[in-house]
PyMOL Python script that loads the backbone (N, CA, C, O; Angstrom):
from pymol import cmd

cmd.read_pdbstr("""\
ATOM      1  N   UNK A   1       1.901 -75.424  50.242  1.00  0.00           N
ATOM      2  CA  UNK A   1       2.510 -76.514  49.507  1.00  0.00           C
ATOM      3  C   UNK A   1       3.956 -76.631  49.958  1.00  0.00           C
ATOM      4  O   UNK A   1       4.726 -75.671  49.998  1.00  0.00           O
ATOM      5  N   UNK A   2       4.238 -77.750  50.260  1.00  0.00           N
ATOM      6  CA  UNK A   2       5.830 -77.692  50.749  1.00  0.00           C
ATOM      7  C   UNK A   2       6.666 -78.440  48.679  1.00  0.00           C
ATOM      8  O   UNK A   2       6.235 -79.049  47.700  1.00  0.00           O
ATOM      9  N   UNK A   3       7.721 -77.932  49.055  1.00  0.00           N
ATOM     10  CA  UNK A   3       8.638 -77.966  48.419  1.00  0.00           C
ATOM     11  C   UNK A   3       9.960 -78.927  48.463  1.00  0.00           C
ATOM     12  O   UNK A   3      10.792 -78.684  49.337  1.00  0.00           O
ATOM     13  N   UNK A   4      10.173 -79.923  47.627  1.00  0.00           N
ATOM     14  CA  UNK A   4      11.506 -80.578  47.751  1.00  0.00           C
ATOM     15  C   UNK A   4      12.012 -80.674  46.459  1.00  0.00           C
ATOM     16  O   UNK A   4      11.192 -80.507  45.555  1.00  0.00           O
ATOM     17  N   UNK A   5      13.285 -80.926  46.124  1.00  0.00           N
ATOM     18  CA  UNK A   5      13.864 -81.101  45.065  1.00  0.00           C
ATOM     19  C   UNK A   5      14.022 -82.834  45.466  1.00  0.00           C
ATOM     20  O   UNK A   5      14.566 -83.229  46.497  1.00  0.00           O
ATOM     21  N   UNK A   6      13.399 -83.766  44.369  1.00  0.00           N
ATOM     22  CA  UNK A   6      13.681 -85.216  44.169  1.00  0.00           C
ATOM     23  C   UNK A   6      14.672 -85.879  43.345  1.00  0.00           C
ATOM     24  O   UNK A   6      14.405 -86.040  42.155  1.00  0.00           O
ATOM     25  N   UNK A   7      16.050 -86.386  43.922  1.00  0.00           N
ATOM     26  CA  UNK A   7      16.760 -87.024  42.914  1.00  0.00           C
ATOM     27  C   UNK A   7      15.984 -87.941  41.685  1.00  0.00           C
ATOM     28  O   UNK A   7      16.592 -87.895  40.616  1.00  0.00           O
ATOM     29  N   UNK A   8      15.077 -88.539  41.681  1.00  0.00           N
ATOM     30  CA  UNK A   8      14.718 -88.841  40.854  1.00  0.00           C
ATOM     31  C   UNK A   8      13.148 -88.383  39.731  1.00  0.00           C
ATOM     32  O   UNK A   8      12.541 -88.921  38.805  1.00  0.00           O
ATOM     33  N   UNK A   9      13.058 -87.234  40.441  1.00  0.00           N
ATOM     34  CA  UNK A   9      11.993 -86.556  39.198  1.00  0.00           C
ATOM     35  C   UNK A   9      12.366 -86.117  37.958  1.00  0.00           C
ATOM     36  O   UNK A   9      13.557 -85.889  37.749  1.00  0.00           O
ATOM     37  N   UNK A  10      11.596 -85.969  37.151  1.00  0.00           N
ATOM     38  CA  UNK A  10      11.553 -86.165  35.939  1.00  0.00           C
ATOM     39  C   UNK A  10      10.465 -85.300  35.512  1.00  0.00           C
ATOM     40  O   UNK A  10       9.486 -85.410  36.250  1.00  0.00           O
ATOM     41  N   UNK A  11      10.307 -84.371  34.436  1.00  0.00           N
ATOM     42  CA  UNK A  11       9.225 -84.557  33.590  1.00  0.00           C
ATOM     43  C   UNK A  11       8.876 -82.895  34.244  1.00  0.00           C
ATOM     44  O   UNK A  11       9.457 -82.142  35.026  1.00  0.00           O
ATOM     45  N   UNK A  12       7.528 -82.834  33.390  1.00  0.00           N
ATOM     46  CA  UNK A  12       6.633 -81.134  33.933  1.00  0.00           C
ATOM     47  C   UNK A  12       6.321 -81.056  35.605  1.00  0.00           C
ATOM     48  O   UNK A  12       6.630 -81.658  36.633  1.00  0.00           O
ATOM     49  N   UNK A  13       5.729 -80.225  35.293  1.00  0.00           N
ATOM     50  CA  UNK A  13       5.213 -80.133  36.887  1.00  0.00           C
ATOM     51  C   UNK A  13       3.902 -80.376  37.216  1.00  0.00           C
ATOM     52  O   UNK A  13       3.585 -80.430  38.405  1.00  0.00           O
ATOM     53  N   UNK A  14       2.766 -80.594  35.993  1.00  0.00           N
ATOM     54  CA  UNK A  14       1.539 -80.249  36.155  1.00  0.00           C
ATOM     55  C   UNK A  14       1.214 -81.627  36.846  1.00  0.00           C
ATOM     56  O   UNK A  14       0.167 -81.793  37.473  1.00  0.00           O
ATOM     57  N   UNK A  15       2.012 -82.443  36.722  1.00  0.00           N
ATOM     58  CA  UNK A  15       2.009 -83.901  37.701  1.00  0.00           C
ATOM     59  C   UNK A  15       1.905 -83.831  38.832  1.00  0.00           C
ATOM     60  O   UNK A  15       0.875 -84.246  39.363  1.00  0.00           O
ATOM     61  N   UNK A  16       2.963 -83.267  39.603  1.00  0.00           N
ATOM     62  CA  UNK A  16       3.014 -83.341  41.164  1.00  0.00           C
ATOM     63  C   UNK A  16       2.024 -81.979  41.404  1.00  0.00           C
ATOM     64  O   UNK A  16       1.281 -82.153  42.370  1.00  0.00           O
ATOM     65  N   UNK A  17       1.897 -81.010  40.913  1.00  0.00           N
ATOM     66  CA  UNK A  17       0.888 -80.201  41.009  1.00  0.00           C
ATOM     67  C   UNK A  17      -0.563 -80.719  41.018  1.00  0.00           C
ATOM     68  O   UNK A  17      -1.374 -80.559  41.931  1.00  0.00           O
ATOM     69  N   UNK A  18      -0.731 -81.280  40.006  1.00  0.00           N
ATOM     70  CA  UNK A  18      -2.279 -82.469  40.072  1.00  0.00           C
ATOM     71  C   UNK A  18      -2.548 -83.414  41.249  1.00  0.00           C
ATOM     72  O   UNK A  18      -3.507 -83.625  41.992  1.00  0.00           O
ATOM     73  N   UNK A  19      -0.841 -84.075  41.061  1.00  0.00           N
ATOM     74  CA  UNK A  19      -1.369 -84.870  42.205  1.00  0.00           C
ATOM     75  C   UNK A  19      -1.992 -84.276  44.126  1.00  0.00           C
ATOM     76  O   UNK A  19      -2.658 -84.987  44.879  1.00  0.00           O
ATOM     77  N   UNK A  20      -1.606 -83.160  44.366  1.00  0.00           N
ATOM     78  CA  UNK A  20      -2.165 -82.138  45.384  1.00  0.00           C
ATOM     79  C   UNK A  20      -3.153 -81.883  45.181  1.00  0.00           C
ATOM     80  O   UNK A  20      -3.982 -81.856  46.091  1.00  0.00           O
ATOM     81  N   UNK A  21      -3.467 -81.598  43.925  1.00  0.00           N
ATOM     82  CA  UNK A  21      -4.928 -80.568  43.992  1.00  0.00           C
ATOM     83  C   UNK A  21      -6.322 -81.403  43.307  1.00  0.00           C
ATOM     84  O   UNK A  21      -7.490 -81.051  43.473  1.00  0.00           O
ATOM     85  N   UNK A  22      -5.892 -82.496  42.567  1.00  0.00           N
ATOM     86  CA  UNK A  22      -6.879 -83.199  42.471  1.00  0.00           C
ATOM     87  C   UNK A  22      -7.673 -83.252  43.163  1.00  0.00           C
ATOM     88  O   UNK A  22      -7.393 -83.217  44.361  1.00  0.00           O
ATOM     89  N   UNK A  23      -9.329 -83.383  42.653  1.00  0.00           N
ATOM     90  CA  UNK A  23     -10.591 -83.351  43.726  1.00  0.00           C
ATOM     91  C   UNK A  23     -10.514 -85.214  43.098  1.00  0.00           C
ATOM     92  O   UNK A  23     -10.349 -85.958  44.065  1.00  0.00           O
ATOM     93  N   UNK A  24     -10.579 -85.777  42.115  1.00  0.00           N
ATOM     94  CA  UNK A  24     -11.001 -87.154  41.728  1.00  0.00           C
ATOM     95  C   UNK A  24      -9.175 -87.867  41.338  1.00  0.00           C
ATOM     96  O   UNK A  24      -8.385 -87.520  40.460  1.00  0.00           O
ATOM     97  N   UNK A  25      -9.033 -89.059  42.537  1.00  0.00           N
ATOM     98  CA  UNK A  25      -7.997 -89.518  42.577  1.00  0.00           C
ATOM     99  C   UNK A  25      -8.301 -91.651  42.020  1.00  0.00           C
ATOM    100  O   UNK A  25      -9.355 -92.221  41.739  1.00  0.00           O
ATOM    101  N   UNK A  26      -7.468 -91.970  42.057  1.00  0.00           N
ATOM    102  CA  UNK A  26      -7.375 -93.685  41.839  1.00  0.00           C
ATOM    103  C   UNK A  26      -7.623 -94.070  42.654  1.00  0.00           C
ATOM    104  O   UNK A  26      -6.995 -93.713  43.651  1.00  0.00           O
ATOM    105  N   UNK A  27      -8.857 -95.197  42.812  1.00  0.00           N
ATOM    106  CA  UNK A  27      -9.141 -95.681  44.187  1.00  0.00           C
ATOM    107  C   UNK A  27      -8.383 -97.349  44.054  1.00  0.00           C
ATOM    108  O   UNK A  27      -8.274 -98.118  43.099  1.00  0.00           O
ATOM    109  N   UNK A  28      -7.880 -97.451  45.739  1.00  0.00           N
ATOM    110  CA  UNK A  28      -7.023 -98.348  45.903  1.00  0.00           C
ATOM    111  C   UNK A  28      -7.702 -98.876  47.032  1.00  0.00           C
ATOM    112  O   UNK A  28      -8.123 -98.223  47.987  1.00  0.00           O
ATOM    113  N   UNK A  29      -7.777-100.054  46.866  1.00  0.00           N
ATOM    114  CA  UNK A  29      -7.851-101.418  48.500  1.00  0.00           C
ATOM    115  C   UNK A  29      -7.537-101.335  49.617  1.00  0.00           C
ATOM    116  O   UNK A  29      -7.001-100.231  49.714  1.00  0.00           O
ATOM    117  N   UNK A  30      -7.530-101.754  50.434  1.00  0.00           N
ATOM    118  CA  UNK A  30      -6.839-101.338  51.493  1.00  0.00           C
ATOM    119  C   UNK A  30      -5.099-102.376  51.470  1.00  0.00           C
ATOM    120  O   UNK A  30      -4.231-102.112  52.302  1.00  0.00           O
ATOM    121  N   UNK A  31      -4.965-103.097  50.775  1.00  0.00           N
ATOM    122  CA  UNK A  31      -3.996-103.657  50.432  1.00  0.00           C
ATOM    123  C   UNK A  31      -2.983-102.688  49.170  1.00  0.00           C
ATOM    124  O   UNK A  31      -1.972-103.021  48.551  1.00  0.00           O
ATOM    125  N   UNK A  32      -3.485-101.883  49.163  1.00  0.00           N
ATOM    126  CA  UNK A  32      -2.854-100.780  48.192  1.00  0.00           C
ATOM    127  C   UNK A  32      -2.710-101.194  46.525  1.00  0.00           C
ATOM    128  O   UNK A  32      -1.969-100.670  45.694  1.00  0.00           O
ATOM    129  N   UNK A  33      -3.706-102.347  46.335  1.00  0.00           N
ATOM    130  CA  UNK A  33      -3.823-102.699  44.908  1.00  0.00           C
ATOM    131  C   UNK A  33      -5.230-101.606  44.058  1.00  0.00           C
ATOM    132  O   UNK A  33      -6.269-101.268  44.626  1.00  0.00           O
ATOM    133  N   UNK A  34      -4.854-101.264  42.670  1.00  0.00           N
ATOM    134  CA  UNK A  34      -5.714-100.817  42.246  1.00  0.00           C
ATOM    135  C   UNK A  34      -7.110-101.069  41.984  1.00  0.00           C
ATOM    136  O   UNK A  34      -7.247-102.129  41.374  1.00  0.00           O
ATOM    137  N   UNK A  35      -8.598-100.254  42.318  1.00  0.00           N
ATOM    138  CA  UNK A  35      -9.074-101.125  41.906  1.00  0.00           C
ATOM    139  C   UNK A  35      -9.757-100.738  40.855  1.00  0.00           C
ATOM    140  O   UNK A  35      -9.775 -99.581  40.435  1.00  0.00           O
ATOM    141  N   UNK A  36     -10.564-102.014  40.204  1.00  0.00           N
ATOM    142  CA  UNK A  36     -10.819-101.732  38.151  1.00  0.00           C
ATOM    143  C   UNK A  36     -12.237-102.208  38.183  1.00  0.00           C
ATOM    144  O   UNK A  36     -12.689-103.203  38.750  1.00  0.00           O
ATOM    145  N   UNK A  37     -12.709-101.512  37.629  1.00  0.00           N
ATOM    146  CA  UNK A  37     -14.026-102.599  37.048  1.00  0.00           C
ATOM    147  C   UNK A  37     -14.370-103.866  35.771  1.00  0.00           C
ATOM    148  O   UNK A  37     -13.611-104.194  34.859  1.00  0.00           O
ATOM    149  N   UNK A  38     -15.072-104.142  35.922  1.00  0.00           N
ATOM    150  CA  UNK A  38     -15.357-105.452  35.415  1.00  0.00           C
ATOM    151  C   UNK A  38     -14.326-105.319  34.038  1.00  0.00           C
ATOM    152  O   UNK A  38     -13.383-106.071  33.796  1.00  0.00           O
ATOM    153  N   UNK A  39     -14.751-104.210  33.252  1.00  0.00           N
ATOM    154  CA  UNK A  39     -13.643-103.684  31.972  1.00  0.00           C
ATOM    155  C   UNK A  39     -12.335-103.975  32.172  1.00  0.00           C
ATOM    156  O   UNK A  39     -11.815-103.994  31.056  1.00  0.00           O
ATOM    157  N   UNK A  40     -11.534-104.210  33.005  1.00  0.00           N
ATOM    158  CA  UNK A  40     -10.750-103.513  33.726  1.00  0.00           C
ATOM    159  C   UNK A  40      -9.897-102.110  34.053  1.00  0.00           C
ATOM    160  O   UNK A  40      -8.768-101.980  34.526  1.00  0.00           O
ATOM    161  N   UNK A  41     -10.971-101.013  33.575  1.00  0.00           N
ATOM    162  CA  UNK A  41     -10.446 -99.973  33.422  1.00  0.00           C
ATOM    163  C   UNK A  41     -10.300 -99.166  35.267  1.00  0.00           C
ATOM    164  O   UNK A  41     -11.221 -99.403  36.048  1.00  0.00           O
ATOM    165  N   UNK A  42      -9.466 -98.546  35.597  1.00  0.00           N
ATOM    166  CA  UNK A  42      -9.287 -97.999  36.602  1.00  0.00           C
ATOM    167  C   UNK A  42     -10.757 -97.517  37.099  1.00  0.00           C
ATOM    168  O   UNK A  42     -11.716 -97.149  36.421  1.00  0.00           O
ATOM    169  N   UNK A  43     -10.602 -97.654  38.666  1.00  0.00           N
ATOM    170  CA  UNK A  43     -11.833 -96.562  39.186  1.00  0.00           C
ATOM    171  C   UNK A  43     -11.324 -95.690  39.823  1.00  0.00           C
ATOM    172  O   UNK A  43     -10.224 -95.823  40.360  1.00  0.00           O
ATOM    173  N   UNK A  44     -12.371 -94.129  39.909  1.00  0.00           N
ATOM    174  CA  UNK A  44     -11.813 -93.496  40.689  1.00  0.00           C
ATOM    175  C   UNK A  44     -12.445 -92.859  41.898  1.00  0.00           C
ATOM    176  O   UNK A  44     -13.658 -92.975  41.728  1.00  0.00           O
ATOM    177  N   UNK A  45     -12.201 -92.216  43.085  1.00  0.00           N
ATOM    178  CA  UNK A  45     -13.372 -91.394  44.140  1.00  0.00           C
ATOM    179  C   UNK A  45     -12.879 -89.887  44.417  1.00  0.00           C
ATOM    180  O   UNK A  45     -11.911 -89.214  44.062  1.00  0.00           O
ATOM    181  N   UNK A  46     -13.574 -89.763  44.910  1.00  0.00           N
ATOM    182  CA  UNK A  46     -13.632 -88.096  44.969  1.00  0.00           C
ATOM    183  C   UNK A  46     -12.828 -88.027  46.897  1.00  0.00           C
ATOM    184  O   UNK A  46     -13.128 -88.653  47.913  1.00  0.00           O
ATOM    185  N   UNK A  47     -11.763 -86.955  46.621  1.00  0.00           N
ATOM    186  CA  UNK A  47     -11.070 -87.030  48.354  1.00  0.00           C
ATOM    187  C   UNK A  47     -12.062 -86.557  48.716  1.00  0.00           C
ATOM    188  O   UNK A  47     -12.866 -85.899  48.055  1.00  0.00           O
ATOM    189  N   UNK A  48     -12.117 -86.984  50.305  1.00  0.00           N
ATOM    190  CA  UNK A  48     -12.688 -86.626  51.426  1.00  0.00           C
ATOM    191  C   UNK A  48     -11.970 -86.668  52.553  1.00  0.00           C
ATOM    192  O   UNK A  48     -11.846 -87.625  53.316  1.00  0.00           O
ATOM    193  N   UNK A  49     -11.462 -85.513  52.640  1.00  0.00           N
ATOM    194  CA  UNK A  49     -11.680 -84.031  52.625  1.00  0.00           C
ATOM    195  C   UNK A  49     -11.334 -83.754  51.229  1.00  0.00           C
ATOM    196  O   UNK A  49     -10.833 -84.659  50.561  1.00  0.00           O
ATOM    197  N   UNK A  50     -11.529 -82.701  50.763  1.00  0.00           N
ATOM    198  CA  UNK A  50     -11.224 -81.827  49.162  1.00  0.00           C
ATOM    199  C   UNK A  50     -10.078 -81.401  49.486  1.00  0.00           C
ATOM    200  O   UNK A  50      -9.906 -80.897  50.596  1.00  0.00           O
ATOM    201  N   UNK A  51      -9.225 -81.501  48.721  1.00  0.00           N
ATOM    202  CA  UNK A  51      -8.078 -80.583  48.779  1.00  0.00           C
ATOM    203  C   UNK A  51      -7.973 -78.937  48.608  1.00  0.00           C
ATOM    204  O   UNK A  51      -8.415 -78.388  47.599  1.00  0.00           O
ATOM    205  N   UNK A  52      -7.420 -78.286  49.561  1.00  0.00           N
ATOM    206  CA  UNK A  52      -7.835 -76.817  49.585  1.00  0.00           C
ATOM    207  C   UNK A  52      -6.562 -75.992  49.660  1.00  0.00           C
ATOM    208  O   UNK A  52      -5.821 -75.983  50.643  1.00  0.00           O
ATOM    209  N   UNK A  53      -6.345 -75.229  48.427  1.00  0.00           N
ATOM    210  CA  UNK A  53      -5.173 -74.348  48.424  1.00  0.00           C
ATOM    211  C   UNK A  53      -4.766 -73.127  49.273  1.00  0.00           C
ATOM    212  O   UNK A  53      -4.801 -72.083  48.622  1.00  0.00           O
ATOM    213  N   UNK A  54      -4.420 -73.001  50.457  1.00  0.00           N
ATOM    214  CA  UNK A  54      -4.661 -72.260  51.418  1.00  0.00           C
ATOM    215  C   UNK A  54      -3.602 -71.023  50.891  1.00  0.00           C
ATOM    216  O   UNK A  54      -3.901 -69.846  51.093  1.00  0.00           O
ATOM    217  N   UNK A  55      -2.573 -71.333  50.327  1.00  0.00           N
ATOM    218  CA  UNK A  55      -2.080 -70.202  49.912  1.00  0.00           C
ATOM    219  C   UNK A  55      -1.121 -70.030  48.580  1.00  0.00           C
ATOM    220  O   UNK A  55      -0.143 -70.775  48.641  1.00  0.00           O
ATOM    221  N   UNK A  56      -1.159 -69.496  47.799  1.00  0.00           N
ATOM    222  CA  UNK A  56      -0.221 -69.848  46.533  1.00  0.00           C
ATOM    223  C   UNK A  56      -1.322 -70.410  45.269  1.00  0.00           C
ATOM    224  O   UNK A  56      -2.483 -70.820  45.253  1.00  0.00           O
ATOM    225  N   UNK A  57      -0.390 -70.205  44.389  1.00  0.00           N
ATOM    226  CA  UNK A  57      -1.432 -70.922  42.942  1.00  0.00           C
ATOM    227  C   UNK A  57      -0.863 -72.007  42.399  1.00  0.00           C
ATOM    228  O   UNK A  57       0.309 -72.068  42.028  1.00  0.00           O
ATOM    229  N   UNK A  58      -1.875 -73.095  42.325  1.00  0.00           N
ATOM    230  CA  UNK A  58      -1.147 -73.901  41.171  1.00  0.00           C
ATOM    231  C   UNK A  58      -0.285 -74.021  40.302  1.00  0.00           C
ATOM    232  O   UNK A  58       0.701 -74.748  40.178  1.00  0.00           O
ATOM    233  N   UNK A  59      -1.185 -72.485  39.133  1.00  0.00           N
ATOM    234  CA  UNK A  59      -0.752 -72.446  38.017  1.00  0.00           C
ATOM    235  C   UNK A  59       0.640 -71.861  38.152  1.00  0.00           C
ATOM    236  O   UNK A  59       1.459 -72.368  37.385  1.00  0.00           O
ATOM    237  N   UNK A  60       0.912 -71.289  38.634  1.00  0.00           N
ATOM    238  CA  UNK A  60       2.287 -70.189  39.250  1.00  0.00           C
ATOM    239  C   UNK A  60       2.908 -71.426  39.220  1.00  0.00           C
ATOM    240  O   UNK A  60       3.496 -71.706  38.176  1.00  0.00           O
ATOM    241  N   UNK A  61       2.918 -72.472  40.393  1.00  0.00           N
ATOM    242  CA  UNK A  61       3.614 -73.319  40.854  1.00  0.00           C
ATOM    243  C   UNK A  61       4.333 -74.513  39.398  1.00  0.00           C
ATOM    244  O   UNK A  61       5.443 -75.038  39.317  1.00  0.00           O
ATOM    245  N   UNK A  62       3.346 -74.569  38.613  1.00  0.00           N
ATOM    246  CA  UNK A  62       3.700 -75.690  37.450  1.00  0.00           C
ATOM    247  C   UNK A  62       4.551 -74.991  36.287  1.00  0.00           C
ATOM    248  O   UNK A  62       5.136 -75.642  35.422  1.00  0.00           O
ATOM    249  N   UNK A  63       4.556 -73.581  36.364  1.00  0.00           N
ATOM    250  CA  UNK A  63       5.506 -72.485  35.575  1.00  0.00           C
ATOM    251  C   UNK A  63       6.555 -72.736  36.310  1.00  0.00           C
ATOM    252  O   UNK A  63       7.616 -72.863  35.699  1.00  0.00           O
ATOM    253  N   UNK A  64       6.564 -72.845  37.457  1.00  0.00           N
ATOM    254  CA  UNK A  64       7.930 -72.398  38.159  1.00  0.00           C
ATOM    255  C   UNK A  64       8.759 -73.700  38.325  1.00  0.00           C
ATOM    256  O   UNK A  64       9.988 -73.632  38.348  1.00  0.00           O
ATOM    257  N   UNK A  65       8.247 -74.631  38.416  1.00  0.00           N
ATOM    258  CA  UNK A  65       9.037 -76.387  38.229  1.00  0.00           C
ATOM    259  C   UNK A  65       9.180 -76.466  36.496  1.00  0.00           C
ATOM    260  O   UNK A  65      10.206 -77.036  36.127  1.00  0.00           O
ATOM    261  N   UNK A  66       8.308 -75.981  35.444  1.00  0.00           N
ATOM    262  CA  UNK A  66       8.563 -75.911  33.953  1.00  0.00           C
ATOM    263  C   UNK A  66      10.089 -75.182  33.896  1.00  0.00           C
ATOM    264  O   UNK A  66      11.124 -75.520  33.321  1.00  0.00           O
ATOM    265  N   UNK A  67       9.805 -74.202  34.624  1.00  0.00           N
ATOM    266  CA  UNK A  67      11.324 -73.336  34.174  1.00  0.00           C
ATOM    267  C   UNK A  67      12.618 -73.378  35.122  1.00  0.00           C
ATOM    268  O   UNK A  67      13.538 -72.568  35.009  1.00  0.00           O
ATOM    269  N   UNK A  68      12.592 -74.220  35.893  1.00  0.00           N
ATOM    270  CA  UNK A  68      13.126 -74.553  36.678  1.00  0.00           C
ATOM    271  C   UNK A  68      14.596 -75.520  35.630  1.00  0.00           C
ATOM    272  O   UNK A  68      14.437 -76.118  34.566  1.00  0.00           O
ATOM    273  N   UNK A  69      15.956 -75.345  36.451  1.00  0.00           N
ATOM    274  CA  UNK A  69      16.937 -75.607  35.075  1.00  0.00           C
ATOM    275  C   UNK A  69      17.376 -77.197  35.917  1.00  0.00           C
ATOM    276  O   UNK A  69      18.126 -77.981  35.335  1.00  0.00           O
ATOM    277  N   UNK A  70      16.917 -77.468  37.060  1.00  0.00           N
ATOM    278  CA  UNK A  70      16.920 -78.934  37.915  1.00  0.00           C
ATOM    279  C   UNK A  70      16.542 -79.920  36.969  1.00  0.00           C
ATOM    280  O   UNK A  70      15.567 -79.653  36.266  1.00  0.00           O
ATOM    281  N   UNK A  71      17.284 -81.319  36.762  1.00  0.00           N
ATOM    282  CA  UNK A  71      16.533 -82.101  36.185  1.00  0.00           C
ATOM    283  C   UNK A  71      15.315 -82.632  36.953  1.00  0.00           C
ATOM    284  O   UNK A  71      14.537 -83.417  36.410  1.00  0.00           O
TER     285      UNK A  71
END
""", "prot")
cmd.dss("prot")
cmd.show_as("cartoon", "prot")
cmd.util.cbc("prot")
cmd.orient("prot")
C-alpha cells in the first residue's frame, strides 16, 4: 500500500482503506457517469482482478490513519 498525506482529507481511514481492498466497487460508463438501475439506485461489479494485500493489514492500517494527529 503506498502512503501519502492529502491536503485535503478528512475523516477515518476505513474509507481510503475500503476503497483498496474492496472486492464490490460502483460501476461507472465509460464516460465516467454512474450507473443506476431503473430505481435509480447505484449498481455495483465485482474488480477484475481482486484486490490482493501482498503485504501489511488493513486493519493495522485504519488504526494507524484513526490515530494519526494529521488532519
Amino acid at each position: 500500500m503506498l502512503i501519502q498525506f492529502c491536503p485535503n482529507g478528512k475523516g477515518g481511514g476505513a474509507g481510503p482503506v475500503n476503497y483498496l481492498t474492496d472486492r464490490e466497487v460502483l460501476a461507472y460508463d465509460e464516460n465516467r457517469a454512474l450507473i443506476r438501475d431503473e430505481a435509480g439506485k447505484p449498481q455495483t461489479i465485482t474488480r477484475n482482478p481482486l484486490p490482493e494485500v501482498l503485504r501489511g493489514d488493513p486493519q493495522r492500517m485504519t488504526k494507524c490513519i484513526h490515530l494519526s494527529s494529521f488532519a
